[in-house]
N, C-alpha and C positions, 0 to 999 in steps of 0.2 A: 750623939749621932749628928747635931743639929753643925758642931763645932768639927767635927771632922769633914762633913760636905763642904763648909765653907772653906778648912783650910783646904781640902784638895780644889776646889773650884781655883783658890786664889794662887796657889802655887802653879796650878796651870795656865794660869793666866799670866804670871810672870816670866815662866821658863819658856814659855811658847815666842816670844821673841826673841829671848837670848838665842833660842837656837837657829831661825828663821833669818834674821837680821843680817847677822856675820855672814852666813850662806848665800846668800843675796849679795852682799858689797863683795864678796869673793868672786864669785859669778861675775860679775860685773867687771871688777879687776882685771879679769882674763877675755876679756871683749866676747864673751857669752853673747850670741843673737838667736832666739827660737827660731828667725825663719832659714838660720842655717848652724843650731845647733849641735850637728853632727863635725863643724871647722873646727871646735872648740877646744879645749887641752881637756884631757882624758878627765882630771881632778875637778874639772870644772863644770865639766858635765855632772861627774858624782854628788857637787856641793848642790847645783841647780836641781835634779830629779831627787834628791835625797830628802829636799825638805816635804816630802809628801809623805815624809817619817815622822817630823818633826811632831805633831799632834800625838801619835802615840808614844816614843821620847816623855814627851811632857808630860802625857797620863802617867808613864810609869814612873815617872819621880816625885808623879803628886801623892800614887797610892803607896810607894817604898813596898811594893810586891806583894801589900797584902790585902787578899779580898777582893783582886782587882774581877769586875765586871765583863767578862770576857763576853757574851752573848753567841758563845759557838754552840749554842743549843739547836736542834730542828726548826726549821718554821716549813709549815706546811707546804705544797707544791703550789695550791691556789694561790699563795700569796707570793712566793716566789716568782709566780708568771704574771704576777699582776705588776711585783714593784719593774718587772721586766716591759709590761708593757706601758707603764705611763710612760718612760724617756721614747720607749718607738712612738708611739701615736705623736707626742709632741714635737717631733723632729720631724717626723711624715706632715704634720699639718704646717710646720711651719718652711720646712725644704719645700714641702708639694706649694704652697700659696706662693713663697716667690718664686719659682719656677712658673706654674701656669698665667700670672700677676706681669710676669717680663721682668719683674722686678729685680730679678736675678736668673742667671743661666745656667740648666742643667746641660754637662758635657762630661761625655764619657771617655773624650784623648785623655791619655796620661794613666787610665787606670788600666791596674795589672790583670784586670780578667772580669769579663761581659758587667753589665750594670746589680743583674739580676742577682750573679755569682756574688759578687761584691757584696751586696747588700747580704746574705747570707752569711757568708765568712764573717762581713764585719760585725755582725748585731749577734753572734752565736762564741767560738771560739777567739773572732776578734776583741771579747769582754777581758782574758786572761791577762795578760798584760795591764789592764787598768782596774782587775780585782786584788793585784798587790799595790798597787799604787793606793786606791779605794781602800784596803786595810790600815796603812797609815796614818791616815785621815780620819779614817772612822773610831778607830779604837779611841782617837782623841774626843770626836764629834759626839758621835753615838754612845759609845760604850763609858764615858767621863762623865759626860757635861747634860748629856740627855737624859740619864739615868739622874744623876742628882741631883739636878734644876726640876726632876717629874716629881723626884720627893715633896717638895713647895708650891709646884705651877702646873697651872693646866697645861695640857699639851701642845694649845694654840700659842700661849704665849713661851712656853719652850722652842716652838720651832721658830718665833722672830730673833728671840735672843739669840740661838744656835747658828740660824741664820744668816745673820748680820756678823757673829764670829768668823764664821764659814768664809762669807766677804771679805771682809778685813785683813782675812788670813792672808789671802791673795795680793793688799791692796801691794806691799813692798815689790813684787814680783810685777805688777804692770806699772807701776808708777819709774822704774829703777832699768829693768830688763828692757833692753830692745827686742821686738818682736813682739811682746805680750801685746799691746797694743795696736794696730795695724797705722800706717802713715795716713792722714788726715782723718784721722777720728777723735774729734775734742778727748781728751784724758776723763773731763768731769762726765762726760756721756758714756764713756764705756765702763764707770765705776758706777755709775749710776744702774743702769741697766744688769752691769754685775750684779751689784749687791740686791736688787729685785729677784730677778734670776733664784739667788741663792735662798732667798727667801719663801720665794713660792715651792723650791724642790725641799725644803728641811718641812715642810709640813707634812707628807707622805712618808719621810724619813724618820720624823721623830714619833709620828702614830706608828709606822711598824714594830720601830725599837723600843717602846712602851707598849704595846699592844701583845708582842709577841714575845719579847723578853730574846730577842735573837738578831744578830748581828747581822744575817745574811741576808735578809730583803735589801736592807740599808746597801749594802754592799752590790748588790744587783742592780740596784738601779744609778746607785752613780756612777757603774763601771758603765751601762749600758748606755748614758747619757753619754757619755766621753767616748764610745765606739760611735754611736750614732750619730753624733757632730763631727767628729774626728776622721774615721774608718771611712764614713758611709757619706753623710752629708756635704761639706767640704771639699770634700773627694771629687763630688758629682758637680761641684760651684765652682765654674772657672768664666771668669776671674770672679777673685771671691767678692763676696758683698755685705766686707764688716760690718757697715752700718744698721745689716739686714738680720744676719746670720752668724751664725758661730758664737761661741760663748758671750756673752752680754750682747749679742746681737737682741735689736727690739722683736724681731719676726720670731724669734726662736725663744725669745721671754712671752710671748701671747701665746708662742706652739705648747711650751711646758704648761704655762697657766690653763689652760683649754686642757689640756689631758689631765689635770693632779683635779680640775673640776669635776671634770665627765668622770674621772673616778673614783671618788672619792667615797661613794656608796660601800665601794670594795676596800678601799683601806679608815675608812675611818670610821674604827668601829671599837666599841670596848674593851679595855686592857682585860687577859685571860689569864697574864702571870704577871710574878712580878716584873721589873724593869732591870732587874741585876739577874737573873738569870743568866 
């Protein structure tokens, strides 16, 4: 058993940049920019949104289709609204601070329909779109590497290691892509604060997925975090204020931390099944 977790860990850990890498320098080739990704050549947009695959990809050629850990089991509704609201509280405390702070500007020109609307559509049906993206990811994150590292490790130190993968995964994509990074934001600062970020959200991530033996809490809350930066947040920040906000923003790394705190009573609590479920 012991020899089989490590060869799937290690295979995963190989094949996850083969496929990553290429898709990135491809991307790249075809003058790919996030902040106007939609100019890009059809193929190029597929290499760039495709690697949100790659994590799951790489599980399924570590497991060769058998056994594999799927976690599409029930998880209860409580906990479903819980991994749903740690990403809203932490983007409310951290949108709402720089907003009241000055430190940044809430503006509602540009959006398609009232603030209030907005914020509803985005944090509800605006999830769907980044709960296939969010399965991608997760089947590698959660359903691999969380379930197998829980075999050996406590939870706490599952969610640094998952965590910092989680990071890393990213770094080729800001380091490479224009737009990932926003213009005058040191590179070392916005990795920095990434890989925190990533760290503080895999610990609510990796107690779900060992706790409940179910992929969908996980899944909830990172699509919910990505509508709520994205959808809702962002949306409402003009002009934006990268160094504040938005994914490795420092305001939106103290908003996450402040909610995965305050909640932590609710998700961090005794595994009830196993983790392969």
């Amino acid at each position: 058993m012991k020899t089989d977790t490590s060869r799937q860990i290690a295979t995963f850990a190989l094949v996850l940049p083969v496929l990553v890498l290429p898709a990135v320098a491809y991307a790249v080739s075809q003058g790919v920019d996030l902040d106007r990704v939609g100019e890009a050549p059809i193929p190029a947009q597929i290499a760039l949104y495709g690697q949100a695959l790659a994590p799951a990809l790489a599980a399924a050629v570590a497991f060769r289709g058998r056994g594999f850990p799927w976690g599409f089991g029930k998880a209860p509704p409580t906990t479903l609204l819980t991994a749903w609201a740690i990403p809203v509280i932490g983007a409310g405390v951290a949108y709402g601070t720089g907003w009241l702070t000055g430190l940044a500007s809430f503006s509602a020109q540009g959006l398609p329909m009232p603030p209030v609307l907005t914020l509803l559509v985005g944090l509800v049906p605006g999830l769907v779109p980044y709960l296939v993206l969010a399965l991608g990811e997760q089947l590698g994150w959660s359903s691999l590497l969380v379930t197998r590292l829980g075999e050996r490790h406590s939870a706490d130190v599952v969610a640094v290691i998952v965590g910092l993968a989680w990071a890393l995964f990213h770094v080729p994509l800001m380091l490479f892509v224009p737009g990932a990074v926003d213009p005058g934001v040191p590179m070392a600062y916005a990795l920095f604060w990434f890989a925190v970020q990533s760290v503080v959200l895999a610990f609510p991530l990796v107690w779900f997925r060992l706790r409940t033996g179910s992929i969908w809490p996980v899944l909830v809350l990172h699509a919910t975090f990505n509508a709520a930066t994205y959808f809702v947040g962002q949306a409402m920040t003009q002009p934006r204020a990268p160094w504040l906000l938005g994914e490795g923003g420092v305001l939106t790394t103290a908003g996450i931390a402040v909610a995965v705190a305050a909640t932590a009573r609710w998700w961090r609590q005794p595994r009830v099944s196993p983790a392969a479920a």
